[in-house]
PDB file of N, H, CA, C and O in Angstrom:
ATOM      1  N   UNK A   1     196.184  89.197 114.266  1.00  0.00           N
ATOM      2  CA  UNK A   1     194.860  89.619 114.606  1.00  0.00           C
ATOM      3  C   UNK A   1     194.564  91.025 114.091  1.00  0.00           C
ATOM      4  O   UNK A   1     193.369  91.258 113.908  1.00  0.00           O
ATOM      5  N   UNK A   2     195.548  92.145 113.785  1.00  0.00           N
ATOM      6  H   UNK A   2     196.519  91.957 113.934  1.00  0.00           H
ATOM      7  CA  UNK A   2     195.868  93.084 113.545  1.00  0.00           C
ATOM      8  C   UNK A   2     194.722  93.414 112.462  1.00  0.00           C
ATOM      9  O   UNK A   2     193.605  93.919 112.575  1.00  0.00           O
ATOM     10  N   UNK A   3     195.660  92.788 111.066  1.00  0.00           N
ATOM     11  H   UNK A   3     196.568  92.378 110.974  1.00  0.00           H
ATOM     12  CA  UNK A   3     195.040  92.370 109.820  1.00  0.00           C
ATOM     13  C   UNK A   3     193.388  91.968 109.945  1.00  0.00           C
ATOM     14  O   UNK A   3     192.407  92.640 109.627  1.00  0.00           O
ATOM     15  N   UNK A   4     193.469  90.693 110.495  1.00  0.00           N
ATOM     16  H   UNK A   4     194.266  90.147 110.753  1.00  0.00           H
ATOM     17  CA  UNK A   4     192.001  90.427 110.486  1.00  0.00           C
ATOM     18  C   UNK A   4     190.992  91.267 111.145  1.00  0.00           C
ATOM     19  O   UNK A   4     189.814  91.253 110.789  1.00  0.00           O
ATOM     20  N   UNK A   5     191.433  91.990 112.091  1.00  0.00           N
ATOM     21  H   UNK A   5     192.391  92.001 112.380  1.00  0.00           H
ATOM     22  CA  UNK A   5     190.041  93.028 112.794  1.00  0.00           C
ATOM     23  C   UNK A   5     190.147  93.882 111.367  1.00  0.00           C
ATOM     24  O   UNK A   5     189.083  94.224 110.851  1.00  0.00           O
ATOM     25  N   UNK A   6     191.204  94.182 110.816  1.00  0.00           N
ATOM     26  H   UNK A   6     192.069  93.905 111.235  1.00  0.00           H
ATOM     27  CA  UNK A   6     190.894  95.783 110.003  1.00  0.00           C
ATOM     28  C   UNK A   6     190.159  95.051 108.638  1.00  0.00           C
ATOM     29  O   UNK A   6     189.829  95.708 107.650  1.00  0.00           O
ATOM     30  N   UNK A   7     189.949  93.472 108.771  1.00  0.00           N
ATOM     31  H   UNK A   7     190.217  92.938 109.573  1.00  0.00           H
ATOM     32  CA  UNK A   7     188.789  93.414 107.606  1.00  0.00           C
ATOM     33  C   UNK A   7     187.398  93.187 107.648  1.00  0.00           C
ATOM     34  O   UNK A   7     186.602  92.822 106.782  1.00  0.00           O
ATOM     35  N   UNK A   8     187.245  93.552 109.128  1.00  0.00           N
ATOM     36  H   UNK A   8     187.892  93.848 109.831  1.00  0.00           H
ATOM     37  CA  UNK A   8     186.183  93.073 109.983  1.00  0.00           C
ATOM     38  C   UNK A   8     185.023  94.458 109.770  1.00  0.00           C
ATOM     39  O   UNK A   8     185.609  95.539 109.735  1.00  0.00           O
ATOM     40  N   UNK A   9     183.386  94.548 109.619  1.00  0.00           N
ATOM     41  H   UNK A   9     182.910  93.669 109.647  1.00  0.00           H
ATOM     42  CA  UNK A   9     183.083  95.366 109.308  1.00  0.00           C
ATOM     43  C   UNK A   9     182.546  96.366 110.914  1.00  0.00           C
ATOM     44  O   UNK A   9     182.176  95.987 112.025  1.00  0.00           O
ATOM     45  N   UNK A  10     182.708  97.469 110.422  1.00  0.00           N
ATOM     46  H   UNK A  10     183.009  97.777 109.519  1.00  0.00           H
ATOM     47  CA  UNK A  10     182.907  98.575 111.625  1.00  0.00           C
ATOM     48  C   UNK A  10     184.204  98.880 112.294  1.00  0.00           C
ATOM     49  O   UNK A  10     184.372  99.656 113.234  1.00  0.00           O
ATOM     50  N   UNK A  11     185.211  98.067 111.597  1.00  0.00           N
ATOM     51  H   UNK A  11     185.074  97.436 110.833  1.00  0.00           H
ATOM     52  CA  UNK A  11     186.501  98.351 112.237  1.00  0.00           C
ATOM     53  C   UNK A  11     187.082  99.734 111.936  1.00  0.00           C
ATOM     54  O   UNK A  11     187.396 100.081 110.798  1.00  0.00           O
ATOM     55  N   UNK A  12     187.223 100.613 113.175  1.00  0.00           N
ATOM     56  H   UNK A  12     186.967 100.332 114.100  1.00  0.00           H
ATOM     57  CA  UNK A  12     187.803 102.241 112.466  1.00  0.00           C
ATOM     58  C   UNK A  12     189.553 102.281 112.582  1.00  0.00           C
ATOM     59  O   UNK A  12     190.120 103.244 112.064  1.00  0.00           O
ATOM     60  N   UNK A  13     190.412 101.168 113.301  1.00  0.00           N
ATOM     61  H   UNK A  13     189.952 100.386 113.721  1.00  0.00           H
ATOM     62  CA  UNK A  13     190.816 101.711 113.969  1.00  0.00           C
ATOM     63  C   UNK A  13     192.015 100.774 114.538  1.00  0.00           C
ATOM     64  O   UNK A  13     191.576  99.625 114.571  1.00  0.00           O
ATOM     65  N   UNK A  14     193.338 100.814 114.992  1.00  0.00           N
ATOM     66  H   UNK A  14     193.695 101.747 114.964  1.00  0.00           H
ATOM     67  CA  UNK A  14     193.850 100.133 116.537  1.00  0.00           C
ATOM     68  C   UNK A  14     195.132 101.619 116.854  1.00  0.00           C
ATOM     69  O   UNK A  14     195.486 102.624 116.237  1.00  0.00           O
ATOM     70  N   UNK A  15     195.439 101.001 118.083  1.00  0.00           N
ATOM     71  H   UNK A  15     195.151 100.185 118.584  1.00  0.00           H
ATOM     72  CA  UNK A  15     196.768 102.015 118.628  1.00  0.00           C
ATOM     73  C   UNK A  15     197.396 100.845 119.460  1.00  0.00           C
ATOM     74  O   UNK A  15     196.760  99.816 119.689  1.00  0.00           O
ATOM     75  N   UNK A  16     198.152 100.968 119.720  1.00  0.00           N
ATOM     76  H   UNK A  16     198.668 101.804 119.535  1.00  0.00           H
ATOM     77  CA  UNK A  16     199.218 100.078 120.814  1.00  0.00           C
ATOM     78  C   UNK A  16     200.232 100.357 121.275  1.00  0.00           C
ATOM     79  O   UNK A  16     200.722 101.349 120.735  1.00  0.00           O
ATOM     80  N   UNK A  17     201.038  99.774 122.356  1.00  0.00           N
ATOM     81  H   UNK A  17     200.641  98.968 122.795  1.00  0.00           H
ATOM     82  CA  UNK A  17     202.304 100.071 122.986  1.00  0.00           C
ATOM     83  C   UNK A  17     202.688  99.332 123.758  1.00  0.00           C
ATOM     84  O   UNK A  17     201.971  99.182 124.748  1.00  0.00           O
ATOM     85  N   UNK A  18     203.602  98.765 123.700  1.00  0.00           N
ATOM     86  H   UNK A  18     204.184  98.887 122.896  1.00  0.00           H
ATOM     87  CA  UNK A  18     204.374  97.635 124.348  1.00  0.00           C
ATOM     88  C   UNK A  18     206.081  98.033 124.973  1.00  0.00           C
ATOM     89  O   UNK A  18     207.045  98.022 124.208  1.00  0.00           O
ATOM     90  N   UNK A  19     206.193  98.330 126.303  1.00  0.00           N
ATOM     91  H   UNK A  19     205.410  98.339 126.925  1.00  0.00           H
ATOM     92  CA  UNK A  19     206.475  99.062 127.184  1.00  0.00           C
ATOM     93  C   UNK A  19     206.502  98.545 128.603  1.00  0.00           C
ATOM     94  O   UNK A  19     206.000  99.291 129.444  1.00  0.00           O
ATOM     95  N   UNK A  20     207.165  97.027 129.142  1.00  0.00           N
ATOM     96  H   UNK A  20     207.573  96.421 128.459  1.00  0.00           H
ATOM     97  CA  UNK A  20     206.836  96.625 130.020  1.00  0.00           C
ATOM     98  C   UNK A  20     205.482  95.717 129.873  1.00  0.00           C
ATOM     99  O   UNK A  20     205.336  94.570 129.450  1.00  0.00           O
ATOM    100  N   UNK A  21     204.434  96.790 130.448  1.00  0.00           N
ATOM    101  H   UNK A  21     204.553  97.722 130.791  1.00  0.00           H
ATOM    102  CA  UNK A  21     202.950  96.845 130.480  1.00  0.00           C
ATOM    103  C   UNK A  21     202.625  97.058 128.630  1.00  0.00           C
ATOM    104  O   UNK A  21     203.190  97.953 128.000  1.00  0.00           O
ATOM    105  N   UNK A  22     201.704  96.140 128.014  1.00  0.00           N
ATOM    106  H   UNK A  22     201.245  95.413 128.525  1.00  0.00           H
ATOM    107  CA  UNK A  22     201.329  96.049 126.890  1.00  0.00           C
ATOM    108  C   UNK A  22     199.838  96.920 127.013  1.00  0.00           C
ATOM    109  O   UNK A  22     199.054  96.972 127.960  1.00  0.00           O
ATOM    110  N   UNK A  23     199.788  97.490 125.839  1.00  0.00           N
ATOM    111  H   UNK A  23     200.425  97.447 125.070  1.00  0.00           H
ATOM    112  CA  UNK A  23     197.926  97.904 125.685  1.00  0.00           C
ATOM    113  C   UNK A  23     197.881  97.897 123.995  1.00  0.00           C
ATOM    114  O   UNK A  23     198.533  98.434 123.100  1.00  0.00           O
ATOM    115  N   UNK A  24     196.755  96.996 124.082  1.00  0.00           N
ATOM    116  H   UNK A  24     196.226  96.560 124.810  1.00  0.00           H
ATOM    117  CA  UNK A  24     195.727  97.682 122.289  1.00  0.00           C
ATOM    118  C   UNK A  24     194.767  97.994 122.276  1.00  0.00           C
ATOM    119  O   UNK A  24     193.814  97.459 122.843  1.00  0.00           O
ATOM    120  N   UNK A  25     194.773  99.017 121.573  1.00  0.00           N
ATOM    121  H   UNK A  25     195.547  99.451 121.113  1.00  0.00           H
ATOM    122  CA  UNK A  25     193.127  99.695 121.945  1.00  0.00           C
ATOM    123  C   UNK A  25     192.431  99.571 120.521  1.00  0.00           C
ATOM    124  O   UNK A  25     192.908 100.247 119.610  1.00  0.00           O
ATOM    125  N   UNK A  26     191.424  98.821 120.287  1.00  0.00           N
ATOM    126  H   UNK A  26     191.037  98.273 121.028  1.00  0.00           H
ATOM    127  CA  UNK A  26     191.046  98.926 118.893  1.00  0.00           C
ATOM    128  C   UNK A  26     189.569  99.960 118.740  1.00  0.00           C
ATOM    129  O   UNK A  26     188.709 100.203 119.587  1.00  0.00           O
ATOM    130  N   UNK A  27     189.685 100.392 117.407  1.00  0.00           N
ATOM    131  H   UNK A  27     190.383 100.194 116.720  1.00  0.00           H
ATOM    132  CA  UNK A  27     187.804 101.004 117.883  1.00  0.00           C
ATOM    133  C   UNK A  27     187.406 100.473 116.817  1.00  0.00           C
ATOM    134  O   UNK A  27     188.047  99.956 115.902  1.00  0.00           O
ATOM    135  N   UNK A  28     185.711 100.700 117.048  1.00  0.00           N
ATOM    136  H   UNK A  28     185.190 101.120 117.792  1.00  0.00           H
ATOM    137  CA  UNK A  28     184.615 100.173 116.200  1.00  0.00           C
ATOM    138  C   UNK A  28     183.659 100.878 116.286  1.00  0.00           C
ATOM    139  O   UNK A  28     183.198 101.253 117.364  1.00  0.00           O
ATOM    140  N   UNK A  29     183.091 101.248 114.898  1.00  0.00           N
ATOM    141  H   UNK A  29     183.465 100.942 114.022  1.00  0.00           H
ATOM    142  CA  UNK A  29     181.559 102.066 114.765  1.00  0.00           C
ATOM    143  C   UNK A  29     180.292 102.105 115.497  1.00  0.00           C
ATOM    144  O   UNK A  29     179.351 102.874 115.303  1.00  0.00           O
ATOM    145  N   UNK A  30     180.428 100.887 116.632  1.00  0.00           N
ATOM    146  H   UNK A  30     181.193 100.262 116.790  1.00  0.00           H
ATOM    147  CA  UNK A  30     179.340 100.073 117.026  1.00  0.00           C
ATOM    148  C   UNK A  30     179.333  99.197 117.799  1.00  0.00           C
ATOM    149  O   UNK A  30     180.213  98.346 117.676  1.00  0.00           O
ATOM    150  N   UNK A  31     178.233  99.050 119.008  1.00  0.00           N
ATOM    151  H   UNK A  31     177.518  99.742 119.108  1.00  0.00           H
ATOM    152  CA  UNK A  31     178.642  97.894 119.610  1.00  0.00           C
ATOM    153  C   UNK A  31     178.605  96.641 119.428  1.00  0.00           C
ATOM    154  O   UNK A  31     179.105  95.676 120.006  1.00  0.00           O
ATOM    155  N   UNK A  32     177.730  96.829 118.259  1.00  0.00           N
ATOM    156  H   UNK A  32     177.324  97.612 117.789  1.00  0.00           H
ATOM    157  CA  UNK A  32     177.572  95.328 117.093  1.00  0.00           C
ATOM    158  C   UNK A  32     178.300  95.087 116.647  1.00  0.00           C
ATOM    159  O   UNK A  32     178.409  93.863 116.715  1.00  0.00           O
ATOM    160  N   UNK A  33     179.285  95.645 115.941  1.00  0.00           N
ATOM    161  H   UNK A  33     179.197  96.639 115.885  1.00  0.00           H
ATOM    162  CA  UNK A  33     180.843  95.325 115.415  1.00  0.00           C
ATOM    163  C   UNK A  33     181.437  94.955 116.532  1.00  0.00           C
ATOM    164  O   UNK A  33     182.166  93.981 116.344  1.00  0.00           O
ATOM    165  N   UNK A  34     181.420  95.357 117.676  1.00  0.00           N
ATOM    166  H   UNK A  34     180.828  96.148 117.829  1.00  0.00           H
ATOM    167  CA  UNK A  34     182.328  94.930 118.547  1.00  0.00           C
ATOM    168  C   UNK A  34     182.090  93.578 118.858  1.00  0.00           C
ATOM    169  O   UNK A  34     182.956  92.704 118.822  1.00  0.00           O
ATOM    170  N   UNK A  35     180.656  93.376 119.228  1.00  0.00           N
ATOM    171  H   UNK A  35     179.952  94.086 119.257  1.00  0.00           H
ATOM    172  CA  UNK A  35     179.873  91.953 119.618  1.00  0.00           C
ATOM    173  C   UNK A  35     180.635  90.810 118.068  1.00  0.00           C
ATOM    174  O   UNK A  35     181.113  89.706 118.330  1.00  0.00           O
ATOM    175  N   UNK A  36     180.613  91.136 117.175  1.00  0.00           N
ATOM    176  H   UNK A  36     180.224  92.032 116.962  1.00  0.00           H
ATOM    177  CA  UNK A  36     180.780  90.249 115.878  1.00  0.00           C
ATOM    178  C   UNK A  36     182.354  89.568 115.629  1.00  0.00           C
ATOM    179  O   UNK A  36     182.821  88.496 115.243  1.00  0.00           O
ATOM    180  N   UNK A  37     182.897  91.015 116.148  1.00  0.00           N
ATOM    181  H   UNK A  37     182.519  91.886 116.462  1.00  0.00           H
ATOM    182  CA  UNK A  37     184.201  90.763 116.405  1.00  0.00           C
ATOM    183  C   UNK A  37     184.859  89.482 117.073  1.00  0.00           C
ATOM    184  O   UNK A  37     185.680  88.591 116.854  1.00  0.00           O
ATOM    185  N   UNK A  38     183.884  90.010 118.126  1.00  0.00           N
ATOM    186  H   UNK A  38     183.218  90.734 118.303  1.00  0.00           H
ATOM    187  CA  UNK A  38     184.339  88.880 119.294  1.00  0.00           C
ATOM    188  C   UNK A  38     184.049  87.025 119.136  1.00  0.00           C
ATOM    189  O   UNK A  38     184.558  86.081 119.741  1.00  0.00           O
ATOM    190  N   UNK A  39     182.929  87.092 117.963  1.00  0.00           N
ATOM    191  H   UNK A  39     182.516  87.859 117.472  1.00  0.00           H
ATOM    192  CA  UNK A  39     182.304  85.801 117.573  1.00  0.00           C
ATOM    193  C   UNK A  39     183.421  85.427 116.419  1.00  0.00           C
ATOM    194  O   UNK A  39     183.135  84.313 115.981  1.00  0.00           O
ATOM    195  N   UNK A  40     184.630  85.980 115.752  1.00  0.00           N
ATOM    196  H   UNK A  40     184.862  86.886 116.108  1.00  0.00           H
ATOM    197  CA  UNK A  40     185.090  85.707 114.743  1.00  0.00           C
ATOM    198  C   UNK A  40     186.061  84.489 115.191  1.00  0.00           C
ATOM    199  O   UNK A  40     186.949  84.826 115.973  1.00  0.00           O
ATOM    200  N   UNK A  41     186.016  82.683 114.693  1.00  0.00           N
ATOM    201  H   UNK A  41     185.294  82.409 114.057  1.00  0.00           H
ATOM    202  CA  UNK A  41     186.446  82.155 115.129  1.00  0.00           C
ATOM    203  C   UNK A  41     187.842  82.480 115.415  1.00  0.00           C
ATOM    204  O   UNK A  41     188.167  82.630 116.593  1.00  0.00           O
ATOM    205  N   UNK A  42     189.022  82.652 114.141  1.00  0.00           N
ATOM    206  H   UNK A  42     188.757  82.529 113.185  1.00  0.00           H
ATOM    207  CA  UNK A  42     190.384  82.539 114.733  1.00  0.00           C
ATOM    208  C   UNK A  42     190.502  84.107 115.914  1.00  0.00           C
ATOM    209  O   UNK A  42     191.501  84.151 116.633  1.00  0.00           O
ATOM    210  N   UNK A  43     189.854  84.834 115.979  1.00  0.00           N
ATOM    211  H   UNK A  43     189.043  84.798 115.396  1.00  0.00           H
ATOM    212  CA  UNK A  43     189.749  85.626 117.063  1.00  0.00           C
ATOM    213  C   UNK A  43     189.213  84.924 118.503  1.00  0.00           C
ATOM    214  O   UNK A  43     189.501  85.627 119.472  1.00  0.00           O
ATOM    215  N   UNK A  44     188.590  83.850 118.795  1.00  0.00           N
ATOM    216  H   UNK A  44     188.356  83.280 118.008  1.00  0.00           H
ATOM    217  CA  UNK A  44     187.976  83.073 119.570  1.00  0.00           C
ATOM    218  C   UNK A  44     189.305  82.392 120.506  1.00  0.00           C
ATOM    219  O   UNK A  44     189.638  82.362 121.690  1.00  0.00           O
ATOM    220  N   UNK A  45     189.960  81.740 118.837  1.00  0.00           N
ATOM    221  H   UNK A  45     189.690  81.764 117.875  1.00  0.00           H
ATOM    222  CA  UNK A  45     191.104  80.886 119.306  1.00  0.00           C
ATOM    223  C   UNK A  45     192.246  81.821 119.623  1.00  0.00           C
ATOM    224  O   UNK A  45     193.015  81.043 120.188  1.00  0.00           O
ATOM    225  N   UNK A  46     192.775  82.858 119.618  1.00  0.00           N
ATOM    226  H   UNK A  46     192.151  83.490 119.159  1.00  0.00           H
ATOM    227  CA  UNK A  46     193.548  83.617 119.715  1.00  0.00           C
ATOM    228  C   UNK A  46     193.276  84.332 121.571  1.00  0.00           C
ATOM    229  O   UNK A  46     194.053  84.805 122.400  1.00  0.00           O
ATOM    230  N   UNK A  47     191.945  84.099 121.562  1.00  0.00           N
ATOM    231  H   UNK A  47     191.313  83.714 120.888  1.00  0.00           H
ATOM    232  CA  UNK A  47     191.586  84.885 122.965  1.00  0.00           C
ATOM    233  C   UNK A  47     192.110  84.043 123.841  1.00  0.00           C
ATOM    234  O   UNK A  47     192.905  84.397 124.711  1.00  0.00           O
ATOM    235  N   UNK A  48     191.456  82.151 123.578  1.00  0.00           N
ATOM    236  H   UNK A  48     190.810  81.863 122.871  1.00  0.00           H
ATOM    237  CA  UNK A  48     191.555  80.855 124.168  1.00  0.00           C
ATOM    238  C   UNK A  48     193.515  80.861 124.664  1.00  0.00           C
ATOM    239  O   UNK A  48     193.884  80.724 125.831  1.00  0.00           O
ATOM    240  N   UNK A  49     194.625  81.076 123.297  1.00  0.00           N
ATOM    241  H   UNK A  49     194.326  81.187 122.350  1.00  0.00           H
ATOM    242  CA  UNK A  49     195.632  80.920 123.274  1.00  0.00           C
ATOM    243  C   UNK A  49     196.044  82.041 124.417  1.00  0.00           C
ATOM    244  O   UNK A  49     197.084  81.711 124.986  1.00  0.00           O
ATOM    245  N   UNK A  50     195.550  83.141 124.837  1.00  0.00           N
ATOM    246  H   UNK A  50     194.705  83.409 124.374  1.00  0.00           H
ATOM    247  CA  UNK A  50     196.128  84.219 125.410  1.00  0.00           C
ATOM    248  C   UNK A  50     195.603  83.822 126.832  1.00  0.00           C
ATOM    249  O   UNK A  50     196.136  84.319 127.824  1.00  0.00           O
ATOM    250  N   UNK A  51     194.802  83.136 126.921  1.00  0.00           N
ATOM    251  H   UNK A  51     194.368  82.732 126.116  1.00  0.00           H
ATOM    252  CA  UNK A  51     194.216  83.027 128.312  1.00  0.00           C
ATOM    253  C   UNK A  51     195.493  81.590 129.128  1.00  0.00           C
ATOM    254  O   UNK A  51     195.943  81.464 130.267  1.00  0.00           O
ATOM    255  N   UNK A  52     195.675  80.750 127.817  1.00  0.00           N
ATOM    256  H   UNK A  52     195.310  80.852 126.891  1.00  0.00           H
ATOM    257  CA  UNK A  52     196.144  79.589 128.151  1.00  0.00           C
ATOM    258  C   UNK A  52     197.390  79.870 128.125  1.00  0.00           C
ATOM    259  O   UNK A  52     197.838  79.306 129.124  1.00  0.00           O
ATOM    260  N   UNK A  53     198.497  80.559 127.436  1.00  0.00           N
ATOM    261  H   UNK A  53     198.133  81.017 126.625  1.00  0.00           H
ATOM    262  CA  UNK A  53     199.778  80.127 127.088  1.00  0.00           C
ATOM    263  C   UNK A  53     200.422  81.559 127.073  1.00  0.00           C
ATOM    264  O   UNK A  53     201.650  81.531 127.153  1.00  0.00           O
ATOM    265  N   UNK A  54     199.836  82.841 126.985  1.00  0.00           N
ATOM    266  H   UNK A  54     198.838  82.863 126.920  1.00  0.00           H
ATOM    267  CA  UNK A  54     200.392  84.323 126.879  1.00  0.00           C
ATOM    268  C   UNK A  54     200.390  85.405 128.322  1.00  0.00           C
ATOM    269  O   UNK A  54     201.172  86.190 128.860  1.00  0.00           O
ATOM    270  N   UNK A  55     199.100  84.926 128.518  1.00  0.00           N
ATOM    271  H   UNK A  55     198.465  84.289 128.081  1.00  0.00           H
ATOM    272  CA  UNK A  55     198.959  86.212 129.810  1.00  0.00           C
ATOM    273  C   UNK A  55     198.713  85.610 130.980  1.00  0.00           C
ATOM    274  O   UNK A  55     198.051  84.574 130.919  1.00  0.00           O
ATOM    275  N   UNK A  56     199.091  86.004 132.087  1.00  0.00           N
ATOM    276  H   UNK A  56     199.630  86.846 132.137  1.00  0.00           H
ATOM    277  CA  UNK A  56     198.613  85.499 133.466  1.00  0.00           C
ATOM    278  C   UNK A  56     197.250  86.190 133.639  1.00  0.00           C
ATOM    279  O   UNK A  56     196.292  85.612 134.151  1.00  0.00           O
ATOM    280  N   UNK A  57     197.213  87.335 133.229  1.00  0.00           N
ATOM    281  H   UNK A  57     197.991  87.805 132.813  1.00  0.00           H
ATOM    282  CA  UNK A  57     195.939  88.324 133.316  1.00  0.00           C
ATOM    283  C   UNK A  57     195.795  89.535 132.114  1.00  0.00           C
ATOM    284  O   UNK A  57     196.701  90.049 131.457  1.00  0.00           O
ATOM    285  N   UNK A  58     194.100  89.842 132.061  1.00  0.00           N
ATOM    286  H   UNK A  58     193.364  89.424 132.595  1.00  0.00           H
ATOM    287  CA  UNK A  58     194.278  90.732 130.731  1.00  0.00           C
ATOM    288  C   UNK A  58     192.931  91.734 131.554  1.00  0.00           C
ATOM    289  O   UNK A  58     192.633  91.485 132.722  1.00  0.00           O
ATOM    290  N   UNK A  59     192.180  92.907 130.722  1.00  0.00           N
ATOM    291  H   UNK A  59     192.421  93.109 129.773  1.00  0.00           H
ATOM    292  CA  UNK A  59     190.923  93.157 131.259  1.00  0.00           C
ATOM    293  C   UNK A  59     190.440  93.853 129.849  1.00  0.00           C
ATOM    294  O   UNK A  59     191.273  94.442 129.160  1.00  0.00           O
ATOM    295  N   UNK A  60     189.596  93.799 129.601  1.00  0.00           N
ATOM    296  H   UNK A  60     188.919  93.320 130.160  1.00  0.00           H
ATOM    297  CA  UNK A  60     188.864  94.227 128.492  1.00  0.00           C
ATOM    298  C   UNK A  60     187.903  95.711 129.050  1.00  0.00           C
ATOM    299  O   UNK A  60     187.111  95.564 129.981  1.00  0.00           O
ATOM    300  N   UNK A  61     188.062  96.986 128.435  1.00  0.00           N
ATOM    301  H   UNK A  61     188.706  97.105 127.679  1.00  0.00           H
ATOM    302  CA  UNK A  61     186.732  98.083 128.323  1.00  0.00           C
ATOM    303  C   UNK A  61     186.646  98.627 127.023  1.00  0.00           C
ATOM    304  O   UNK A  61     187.456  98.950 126.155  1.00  0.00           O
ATOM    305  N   UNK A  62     185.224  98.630 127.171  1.00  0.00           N
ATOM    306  H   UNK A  62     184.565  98.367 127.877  1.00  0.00           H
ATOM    307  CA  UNK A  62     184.411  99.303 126.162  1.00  0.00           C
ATOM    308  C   UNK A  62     183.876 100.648 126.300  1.00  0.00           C
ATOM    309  O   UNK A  62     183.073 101.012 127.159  1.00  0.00           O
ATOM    310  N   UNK A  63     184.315 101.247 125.516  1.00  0.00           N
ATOM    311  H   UNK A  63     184.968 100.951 124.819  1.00  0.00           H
ATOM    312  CA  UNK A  63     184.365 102.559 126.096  1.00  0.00           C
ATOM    313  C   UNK A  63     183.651 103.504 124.687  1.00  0.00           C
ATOM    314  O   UNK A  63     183.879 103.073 123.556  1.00  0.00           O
ATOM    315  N   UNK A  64     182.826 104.743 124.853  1.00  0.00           N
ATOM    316  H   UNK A  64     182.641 105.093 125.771  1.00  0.00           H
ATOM    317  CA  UNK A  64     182.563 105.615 124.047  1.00  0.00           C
ATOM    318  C   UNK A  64     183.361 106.729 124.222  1.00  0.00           C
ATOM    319  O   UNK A  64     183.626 107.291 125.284  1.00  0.00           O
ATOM    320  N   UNK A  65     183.995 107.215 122.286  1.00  0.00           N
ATOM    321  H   UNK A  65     183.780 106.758 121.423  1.00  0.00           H
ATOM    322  CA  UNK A  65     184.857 108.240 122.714  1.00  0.00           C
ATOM    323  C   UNK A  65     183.735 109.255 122.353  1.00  0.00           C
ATOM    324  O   UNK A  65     182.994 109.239 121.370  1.00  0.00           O
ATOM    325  N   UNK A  66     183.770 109.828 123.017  1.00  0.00           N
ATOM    326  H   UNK A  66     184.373 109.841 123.815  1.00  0.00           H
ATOM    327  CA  UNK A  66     183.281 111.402 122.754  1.00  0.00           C
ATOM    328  C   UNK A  66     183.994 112.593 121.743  1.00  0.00           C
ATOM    329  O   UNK A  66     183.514 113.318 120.871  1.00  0.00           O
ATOM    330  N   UNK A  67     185.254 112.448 122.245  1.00  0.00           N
ATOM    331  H   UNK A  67     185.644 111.859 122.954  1.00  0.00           H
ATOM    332  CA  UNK A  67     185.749 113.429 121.499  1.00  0.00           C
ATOM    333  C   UNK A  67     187.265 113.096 121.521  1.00  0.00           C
ATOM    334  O   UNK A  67     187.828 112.424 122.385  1.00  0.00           O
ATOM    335  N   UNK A  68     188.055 113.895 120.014  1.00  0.00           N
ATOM    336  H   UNK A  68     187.598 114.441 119.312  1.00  0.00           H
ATOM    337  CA  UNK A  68     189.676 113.101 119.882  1.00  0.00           C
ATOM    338  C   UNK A  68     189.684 114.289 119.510  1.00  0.00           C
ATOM    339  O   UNK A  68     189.025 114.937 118.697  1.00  0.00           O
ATOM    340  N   UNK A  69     191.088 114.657 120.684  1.00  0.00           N
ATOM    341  H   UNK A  69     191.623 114.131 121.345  1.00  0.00           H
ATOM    342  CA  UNK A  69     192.127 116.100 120.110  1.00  0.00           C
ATOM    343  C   UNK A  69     193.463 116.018 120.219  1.00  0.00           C
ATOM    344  O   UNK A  69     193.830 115.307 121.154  1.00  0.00           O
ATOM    345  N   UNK A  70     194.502 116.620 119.428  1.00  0.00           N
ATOM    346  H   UNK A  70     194.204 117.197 118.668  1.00  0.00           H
ATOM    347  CA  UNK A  70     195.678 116.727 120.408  1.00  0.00           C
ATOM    348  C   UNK A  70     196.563 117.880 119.526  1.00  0.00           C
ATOM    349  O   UNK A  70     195.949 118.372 118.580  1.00  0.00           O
ATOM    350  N   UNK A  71     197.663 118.254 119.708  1.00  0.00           N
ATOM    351  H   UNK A  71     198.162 117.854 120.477  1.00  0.00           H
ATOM    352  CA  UNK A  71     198.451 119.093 119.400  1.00  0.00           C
ATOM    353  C   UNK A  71     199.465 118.098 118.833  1.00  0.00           C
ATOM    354  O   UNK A  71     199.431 116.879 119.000  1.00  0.00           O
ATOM    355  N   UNK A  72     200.347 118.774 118.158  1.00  0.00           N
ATOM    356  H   UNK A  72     200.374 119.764 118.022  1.00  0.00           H
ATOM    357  CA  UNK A  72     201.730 118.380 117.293  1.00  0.00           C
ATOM    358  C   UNK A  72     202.544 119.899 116.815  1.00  0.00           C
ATOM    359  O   UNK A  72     202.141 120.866 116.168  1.00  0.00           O
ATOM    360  N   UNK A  73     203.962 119.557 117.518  1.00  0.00           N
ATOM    361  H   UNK A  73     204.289 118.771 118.044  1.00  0.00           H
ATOM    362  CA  UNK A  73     204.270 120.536 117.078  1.00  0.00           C
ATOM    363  C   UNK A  73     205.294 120.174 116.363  1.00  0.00           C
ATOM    364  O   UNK A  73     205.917 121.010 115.709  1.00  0.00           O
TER     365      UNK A  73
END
């Protein structure tokens, strides 16, 4: 799914971590990219497969970033 969002248009973006507790956070330019996203069939069937055979539970947010900082030393 990785691959296919990053050919998807408005895609900026993913992060993840799998740690027990799993998270992916993907971003998008837009909430229209996001909406389009979500209509992309093998993304449809991939949601269907996770509901049926992967996760007991998941939760989806949509969120605006405002602002990205951080340090590295």
């Amino acid at each position: 799914m990785l691959a296919l969002a990053a050919e998807q248009p408005g895609y900026l973006g993913v992060e993840g971590v799998r740690e027990g507790l799993g998270i992916t956070i993907s971003y998008w330019d837009s909430l229209e990219a996001i909406r389009n996203w979500k209509q992309v069939a093998e993304h449809q069937i991939a949601q269907q497969k996770g509901r049926t055979d992967w996760y007991s539970a998941y939760k989806t947010r949509i969120c605006k970033v405002e602002r990205d900082y951080g340090f590295e030393k």
